[in-house]
DRENVO-878098 format. One record per residue (C-alpha): y, x, z; residue in one letter. Coordinates in steps of 0.5 Angstrom, whole numbers, padded with zeros to 4 digits, always signed. Last residue first. Layout:
N
YXZa/...
! end
This chain:
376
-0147-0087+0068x/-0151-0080+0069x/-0156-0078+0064x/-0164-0079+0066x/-0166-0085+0063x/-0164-0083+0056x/-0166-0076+0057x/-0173-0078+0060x/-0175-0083+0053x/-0174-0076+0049x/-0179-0072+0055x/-0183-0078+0052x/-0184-0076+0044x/-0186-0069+0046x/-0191-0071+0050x/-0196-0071+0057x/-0189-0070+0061x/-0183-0065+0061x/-0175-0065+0063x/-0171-0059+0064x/-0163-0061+0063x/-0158-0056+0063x/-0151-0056+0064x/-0145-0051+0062x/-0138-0052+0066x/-0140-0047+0071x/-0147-0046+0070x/-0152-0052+0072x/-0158-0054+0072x/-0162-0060+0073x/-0170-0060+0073x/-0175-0064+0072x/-0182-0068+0074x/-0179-0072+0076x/-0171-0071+0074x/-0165-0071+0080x/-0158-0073+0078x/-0153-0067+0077x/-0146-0070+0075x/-0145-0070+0082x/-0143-0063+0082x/-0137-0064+0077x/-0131-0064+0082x/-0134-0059+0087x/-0136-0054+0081x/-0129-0055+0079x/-0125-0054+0085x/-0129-0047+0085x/-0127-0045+0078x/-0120-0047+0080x/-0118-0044+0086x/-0117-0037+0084x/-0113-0039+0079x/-0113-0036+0072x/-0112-0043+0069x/-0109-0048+0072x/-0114-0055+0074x/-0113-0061+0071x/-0109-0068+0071x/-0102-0068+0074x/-0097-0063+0069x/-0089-0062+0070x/-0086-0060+0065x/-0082-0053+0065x/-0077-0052+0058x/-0078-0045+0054x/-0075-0049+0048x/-0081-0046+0044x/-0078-0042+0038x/-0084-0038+0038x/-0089-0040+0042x/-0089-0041+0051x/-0091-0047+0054x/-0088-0049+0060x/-0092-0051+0066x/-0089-0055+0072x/-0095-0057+0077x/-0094-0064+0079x/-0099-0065+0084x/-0105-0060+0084x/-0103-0055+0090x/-0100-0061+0093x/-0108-0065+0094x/-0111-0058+0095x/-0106-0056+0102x/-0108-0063+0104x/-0116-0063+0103x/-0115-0056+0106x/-0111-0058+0112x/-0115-0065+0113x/-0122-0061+0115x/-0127-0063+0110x/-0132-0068+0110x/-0135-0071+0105x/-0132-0077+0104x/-0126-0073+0104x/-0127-0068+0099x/-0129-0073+0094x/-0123-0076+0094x/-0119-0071+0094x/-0122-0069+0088x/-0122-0076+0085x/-0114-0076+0087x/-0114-0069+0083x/-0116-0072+0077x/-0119-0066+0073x/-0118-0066+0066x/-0116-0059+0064x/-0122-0056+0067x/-0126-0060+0064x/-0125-0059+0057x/-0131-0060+0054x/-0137-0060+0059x/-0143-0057+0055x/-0150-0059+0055x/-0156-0055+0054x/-0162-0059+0053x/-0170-0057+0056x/-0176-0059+0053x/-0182-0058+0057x/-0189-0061+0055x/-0194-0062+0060x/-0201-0058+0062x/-0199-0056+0070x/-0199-0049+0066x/-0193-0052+0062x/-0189-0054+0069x/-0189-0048+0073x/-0187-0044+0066x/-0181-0049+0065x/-0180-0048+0073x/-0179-0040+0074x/-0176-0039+0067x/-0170-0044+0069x/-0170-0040+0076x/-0169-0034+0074x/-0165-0036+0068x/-0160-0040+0073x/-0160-0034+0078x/-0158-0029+0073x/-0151-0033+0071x/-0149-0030+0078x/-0150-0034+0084x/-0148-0030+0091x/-0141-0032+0091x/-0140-0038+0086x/-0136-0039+0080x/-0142-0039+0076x/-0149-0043+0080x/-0150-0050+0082x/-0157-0052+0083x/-0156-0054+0090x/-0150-0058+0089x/-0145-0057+0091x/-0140-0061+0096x/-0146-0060+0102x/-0141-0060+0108x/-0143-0053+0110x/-0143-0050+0103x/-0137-0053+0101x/-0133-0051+0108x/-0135-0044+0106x/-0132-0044+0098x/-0127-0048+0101x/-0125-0042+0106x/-0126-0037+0101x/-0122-0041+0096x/-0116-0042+0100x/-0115-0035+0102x/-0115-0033+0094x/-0111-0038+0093x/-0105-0035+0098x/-0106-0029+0094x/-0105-0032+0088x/-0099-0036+0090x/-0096-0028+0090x/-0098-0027+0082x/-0094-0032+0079x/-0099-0036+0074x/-0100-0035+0067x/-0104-0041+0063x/-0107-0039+0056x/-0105-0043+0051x/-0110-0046+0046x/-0109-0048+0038x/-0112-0051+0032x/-0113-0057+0038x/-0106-0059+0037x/-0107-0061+0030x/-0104-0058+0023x/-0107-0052+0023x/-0112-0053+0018x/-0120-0049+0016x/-0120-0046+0023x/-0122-0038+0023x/-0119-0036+0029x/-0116-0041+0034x/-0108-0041+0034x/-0104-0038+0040x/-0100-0043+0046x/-0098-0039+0052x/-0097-0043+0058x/-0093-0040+0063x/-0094-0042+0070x/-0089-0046+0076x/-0094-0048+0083x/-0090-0043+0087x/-0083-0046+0086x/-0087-0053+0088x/-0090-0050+0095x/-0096-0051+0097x/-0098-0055+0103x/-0103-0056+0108x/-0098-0054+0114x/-0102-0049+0117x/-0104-0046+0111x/-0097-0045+0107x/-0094-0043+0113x/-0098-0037+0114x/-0096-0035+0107x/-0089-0031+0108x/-0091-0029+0115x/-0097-0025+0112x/-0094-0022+0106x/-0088-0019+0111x/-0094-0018+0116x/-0096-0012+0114x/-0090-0008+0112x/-0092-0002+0108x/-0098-0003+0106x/-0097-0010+0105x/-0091-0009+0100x/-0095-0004+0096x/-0100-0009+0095x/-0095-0014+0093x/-0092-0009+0087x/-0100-0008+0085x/-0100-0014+0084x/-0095-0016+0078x/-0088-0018+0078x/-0086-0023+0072x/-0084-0028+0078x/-0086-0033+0071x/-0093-0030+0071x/-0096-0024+0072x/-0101-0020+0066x/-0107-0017+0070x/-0108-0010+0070x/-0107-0008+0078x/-0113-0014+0079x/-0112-0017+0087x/-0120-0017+0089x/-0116-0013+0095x/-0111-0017+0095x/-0113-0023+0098x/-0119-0018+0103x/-0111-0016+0106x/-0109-0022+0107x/-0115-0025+0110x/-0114-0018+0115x/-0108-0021+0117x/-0110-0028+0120x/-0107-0034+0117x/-0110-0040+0123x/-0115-0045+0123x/-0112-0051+0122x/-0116-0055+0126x/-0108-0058+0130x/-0105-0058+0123x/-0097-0058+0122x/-0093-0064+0119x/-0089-0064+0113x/-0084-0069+0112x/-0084-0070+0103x/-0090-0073+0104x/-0093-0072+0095x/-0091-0077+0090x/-0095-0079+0085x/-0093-0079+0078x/-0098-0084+0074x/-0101-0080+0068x/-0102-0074+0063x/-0106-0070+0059x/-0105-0063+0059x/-0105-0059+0053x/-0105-0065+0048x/-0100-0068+0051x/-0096-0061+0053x/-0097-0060+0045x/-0094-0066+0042x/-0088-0064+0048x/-0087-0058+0045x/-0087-0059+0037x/-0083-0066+0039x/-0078-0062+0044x/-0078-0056+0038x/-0075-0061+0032x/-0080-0064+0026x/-0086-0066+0031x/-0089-0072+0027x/-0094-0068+0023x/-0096-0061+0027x/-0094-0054+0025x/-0095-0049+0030x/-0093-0043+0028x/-0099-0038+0026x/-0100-0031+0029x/-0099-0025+0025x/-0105-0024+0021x/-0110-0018+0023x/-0111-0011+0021x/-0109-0009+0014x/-0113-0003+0015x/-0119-0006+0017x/-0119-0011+0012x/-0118-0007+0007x/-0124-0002+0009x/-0128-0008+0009x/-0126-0009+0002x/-0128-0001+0000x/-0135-0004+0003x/-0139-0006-0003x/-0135-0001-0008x/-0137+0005-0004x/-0134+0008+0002x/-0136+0015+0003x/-0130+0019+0005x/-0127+0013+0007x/-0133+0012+0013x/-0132+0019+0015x/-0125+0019+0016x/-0126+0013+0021x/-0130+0015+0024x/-0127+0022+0026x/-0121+0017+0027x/-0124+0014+0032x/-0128+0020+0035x/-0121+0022+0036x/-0118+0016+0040x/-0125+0015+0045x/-0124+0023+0047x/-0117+0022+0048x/-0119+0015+0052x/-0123+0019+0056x/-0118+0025+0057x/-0112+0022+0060x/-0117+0016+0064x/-0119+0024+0066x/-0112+0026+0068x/-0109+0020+0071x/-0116+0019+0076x/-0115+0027+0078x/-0107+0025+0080x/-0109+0019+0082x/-0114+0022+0088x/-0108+0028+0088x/-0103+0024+0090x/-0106+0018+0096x/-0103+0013+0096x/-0109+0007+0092x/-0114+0010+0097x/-0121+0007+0096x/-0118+0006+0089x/-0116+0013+0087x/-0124+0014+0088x/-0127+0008+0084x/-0122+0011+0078x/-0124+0018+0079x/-0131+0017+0078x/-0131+0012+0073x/-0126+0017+0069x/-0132+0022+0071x/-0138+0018+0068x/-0133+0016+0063x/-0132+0024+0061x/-0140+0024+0061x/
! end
């Protein structure tokens, strides 16, 4: 019941972020649910030492001990912390050429143009709650900006879209560098991952792009129709649907089905911005986002956050950010022709995770299938 109410009260206080009373009542049962969540915690807890035994008296340690502090990264090689960090950023972000971006900008004449009402959509999906990045401003600060001076946010980013262009003092993030549970050793960059904070006013602007993207995709046929994930409309859902639908299809015809799952590692962080440009070239795309896509991927400065970090920004030219709006569908885009057509099969995806459904009078072929039928 309480976080029923507490559900309640937060959807009311988001329909109108200013008004007193609605985030009064939703400050007073959030106030109430986690209350209630803290005491049957402790009851709990209480309980469970009540009647510990010699079985779980250990678990009990654990619980109360809590997790280890996060670890130092110790690599072989890298004695000082500009080694340490750039150890890292090579792992992170792999490198290559510098490319040079037109340094006299011209507007588009297509370009359709920055309305109001895509600002305000921006902001809406904007969560209150997520971490900001170096402008260390949060969007709830923006979604107050908007509703007290409209057209301040929008003057600001109506350039940015006529001009195809994203500007370098946006592109800055934070990179915070945390071990990976449960490895046997931490002397390798792949013991740890990092975790990209992003300035929360370039979001807004990546917001509007990715829905003008996603709708020239759809139009050009930059994805493929068995892309799902990072797509509105197609959930992870519609890809058990659909693998369900064909895999019974095709065993009442009498064949043999297998399906194999494949994942892309580290897909986001290889990206090569001039494949992707180039992709959305042959297809098509109006030259303002083909434009703005190629200077938001190009030399985008991160600096990587751990203890005793030199707290330095390196410029990074493979991949795509994390947490961006824009990166899940640039993805798709960038993977969409590693789909290949299989008789009597099909090929899914979600995200960065495939599947290939292929079937024939017996086991042994649908293993002679996979051979002919993988990409390149």
């Amino acid at each position: 019941m309480l976080r029923k109410a507490n559900g309640s009260a937060l959807r009311s206080s988001k329909r109108d972020c200013f008004d007193a009373a609605l985030l009064a009542s939703s400050r007073a049962a959030m106030s109430a649910y986690f209350k209630a969540i803290k005491k049957a915690k402790r009851d709990h807890w209480s309980s469970f030492l009540a009647s510990a035994t010699l079985q779980t008296v250990w678990t009990a340690k654990k619980l109360a001990v809590g997790s280890p502090p996060p670890r130092f990264p110790e690599l072989p090689g890298a004695s000082t912390p500009p080694e340490l960090n750039q150890a890292l950023l090579d792992h992170f972000f792999p490198g290559e050429p510098a490319r040079f971006l037109d340094t006299i900008l011209l507007p588009f004449r297509d370009c359709l143009p920055l309305s109001l009402d895509e600002v305000g959509r921006a902001l809406a999906r904007s969560s209150p709650t997520l971490a900001p990045g170096p402008d260390l401003t949060p969007n709830s600060v923006w979604k107050r900006v908007h509703h007290v001076a409209p057209h301040l946010i929008h003057d600001l980013h109506a350039p940015l879209v006529t001009y195809g262009s994203h500007p370098l003092t946006l592109k800055r993030a934070d990179g915070i560098v945390l071990d990976k549970p449960g490895k046997p050793s931490y002397d390798s960059p792949s013991s740890f991952r990092v975790i990209v904070l992003l300035q929360t006013f370039s979001k807004i602007v990546e917001r509007i792009m990715n829905c003008r993207l996603s709708c020239m995709a759809r139009a050009t046929g930059l994805l493929n129709p068995h892309q799902c994930g990072s797509l509105a409309g197609l959930s992870a859902s519609n890809v058990v649907t659909t693998l369900t639908h064909e895999v019974k299809t095709l065993q009442m015809a009498g064949r043999k089905v297998s399906t194999l799952f494949l994942d892309i590692k580290g897909g986001f962080d290889n990206i090569n911005p001039s494949t992707l440009c180039g992709i959305l070239k042959a297809k098509g795309v109006n030259p303002y986002l083909m434009s703005w896509t190629r200077s938001f991927l190009a030399g985008r400065p991160c600096r990587l956050l751990y203890q005793g970090s030199p707290r330095v920004f390196a410029p990074v030219s493979v991949g795509t950010p994390q947490r961006s709006p824009v990166s899940p569908l640039l993805f798709v885009i960038y993977i969409s022709r590693l789909h290949c057509k299989i008789p009597h099969g099909l090929s899914l995806s979600y995200v960065d995770d495939f599947g290939l459904t292929v079937s024939s009078v017996s086991y042994r072929a649908t293993s002679r299938h996979y051979r002919s039928s993988m990409p390149g």
